[in-house]
N, C-alpha and C positions, 0 to 999 in steps of 0.2 A: 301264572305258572311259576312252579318253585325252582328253585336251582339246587345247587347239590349242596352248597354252604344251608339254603334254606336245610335240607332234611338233615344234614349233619347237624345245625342245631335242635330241630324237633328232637331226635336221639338221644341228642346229652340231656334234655331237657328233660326226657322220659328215664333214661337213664341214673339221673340224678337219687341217691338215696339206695341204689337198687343194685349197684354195682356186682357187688357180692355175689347175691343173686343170677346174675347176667351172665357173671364170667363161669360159675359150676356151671349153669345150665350148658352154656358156648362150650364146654369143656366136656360134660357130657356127652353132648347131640356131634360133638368132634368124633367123640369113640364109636356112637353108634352110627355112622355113615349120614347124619340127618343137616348139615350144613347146607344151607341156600345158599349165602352172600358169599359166604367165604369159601366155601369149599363144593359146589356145584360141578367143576370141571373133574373130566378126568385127565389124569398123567400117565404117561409111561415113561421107560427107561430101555436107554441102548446099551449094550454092553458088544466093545470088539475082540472077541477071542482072538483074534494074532494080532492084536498090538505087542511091538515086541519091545514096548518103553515098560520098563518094571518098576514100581513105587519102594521098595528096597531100596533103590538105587539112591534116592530123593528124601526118601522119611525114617527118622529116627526107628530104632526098633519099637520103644513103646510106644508111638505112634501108631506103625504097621499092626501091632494088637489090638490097640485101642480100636483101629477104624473094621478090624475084620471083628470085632466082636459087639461091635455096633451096627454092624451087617446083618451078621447073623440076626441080632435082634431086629432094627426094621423091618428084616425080610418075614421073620414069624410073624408080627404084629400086623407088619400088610397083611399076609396069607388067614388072619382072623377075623380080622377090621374087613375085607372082601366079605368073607362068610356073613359075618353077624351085620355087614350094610345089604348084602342082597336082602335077608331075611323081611328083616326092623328096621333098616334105613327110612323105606316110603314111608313106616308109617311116624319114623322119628319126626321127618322133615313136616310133614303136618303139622303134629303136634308143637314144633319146638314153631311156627309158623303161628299158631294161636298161641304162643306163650307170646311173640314179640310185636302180635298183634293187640294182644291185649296191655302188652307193655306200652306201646305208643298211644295206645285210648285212654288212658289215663285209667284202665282198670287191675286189680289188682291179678300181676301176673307170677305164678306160683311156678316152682319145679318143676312139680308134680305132670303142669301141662304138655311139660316134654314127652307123657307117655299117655298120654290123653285120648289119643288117638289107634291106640292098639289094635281098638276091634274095629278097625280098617287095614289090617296089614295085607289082606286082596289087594284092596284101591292102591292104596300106596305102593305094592312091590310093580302091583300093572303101573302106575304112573312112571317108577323111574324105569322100567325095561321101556316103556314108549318112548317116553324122553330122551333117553340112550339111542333107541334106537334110529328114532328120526335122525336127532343131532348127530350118530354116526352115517346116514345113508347122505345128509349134505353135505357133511366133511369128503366124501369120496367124490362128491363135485371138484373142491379143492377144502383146504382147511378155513378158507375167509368165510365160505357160507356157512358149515358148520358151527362157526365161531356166532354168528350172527343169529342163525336161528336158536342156538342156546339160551343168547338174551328173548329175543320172542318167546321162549318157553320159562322163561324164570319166576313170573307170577303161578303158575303151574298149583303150587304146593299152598300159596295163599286162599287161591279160589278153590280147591278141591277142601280147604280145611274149614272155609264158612259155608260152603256147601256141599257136604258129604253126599246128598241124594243124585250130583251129577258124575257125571263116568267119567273115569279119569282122560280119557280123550277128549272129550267136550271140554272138561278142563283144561286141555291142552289148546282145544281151539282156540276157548276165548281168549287166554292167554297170548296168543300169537293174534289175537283182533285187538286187544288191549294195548299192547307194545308196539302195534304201529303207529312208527312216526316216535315214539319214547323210546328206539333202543339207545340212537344216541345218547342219551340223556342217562339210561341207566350205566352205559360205559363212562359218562363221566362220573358221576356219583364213583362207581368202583377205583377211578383212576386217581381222584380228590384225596381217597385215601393212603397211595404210596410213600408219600411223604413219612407218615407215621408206619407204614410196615418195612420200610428200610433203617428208622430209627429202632425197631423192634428187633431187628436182625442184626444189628451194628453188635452188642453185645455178644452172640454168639458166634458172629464174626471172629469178632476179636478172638476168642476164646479157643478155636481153632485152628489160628492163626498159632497160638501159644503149643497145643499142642501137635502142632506139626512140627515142630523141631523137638517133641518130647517133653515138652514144659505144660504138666496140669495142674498149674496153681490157679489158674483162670479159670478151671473148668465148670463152677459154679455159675458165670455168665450165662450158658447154656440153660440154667433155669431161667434165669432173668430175660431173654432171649421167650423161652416159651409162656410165661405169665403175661407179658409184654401183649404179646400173637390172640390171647387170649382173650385178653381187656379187647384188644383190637376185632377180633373176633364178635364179641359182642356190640359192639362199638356198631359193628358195618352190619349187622342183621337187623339193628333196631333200626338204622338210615334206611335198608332196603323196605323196613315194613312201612314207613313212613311214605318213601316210593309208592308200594302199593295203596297205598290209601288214597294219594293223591292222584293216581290215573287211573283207577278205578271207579273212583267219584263216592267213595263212602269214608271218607274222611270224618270222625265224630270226636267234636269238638276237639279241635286239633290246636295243639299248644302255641305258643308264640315263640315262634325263634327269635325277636327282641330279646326275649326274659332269660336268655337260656344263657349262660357262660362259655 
């Protein structure tokens, strides 16, 4: 049985040389709603209309500009990225699913794979409305189960993308037959990694920190902060396909984390 240092070095190992590659595709499959590893969950946001603490009060004026016009903007960018993930999300996650599956086999893994899978955009839209939808009917148990069958469902997009001729529910199933007994195991693998996404964050931290009192000489961190997230981003997709390989049981010829730096 592997541990989670094991598949993080299968990763770098696969990774090696490829980099480049790893991070457009990561960077890609970000825009089009098709992240496994890293971005699987959904978020919301609370907002309290009568808080009567006013951020004038605390933040420089260009500050106050700066962050409502930063608003603005995630708030479009969410309202398009929702659209174009409903659409072509399921069938991104496939696709970008056999790009980093074929990255960890040591076969040659292209771009291009990230749209590989198009002409399953059915399968794919039915797999994450299932997925959603499950993962939302356990959440309303409380949020632990919710949280838990997410991981049961995380192979989902691996096995529906080497077997297109199964329905995206039976996908589902095996998936939840699969990860028994490995959720554990997939929540450390994901946890292994914070170390490195709080040192990914540190820079835009900072950078923030500068312009909340109106100072954007820093504000360049903010890139460095998202290429960072990026690298990392690819980093934790090629660990998770590594995962599936190894409780799946079709592991082919699978590297040596010895060799691996």
């Amino acid at each position: 049985m592997k541990y989670a240092s094991d598949f993080r070095a299968i990763a770098r190992q696969a990774l090696h040389g490829k980099w480049l590659i790893s991070v457009l595709t990561a960077f890609v499959a970000s825009l089009i709603g098709a992240q496994i590893a890293s971005g699987g969950g959904s978020s919301g946001s609370n907002s309290n209309s009568d808080s009567n603490i006013s951020l004038d009060q605390y933040l420089a004026p260009e500050a106050l500009n700066f962050f409502r016009v930063m608003l603005a903007a995630l708030l479009a960018f969410a309202a398009v990225g929702l659209i174009v993930s409903l659409i072509i999300g399921g069938a991104g996650k496939l696709g970008y699913a056999r790009y980093n599956l074929n990255l960890v086999d040591g076969r040659e893994a292209r771009f291009g794979d990230l749209f590989s899978q198009f002409n399953m955009l059915g399968d794919g839209f039915l797999m994450n409305l299932l997925v959603g939808l499950y993962t939302f009917l356990w959440s309303l148990l409380f949020v632990i189960p919710g949280i838990i069958k997410g991981f049961s469902y995380a192979m989902t997009p691996y096995i529906l993308s080497e077997h297109p001729e199964y329905s995206p529910n039976y996908a589902i199933s095996l998936s939840r037959e699969m990860m028994d007994g490995n959720k554990f195991r997939l929540f450390c693998l994901g946890l292994s990694f914070i170390g490195w996404s709080l040192l990914c964050a540190l820079p835009g931290i900072i950078a923030l920190a500068f312009v909340l009192v109106g100072n954007f000489l820093l504000l360049p961190l903010l890139a460095v902060s998202l290429v960072g997230e990026l690298f990392l981003a690819a980093y934790m997709e090629a660990a998770q396909a590594a995962f599936y390989r190894e409780v799946s049981g079709t592991e082919i010829a699978a590297p040596n984390p010895a060799d691996a730096w």
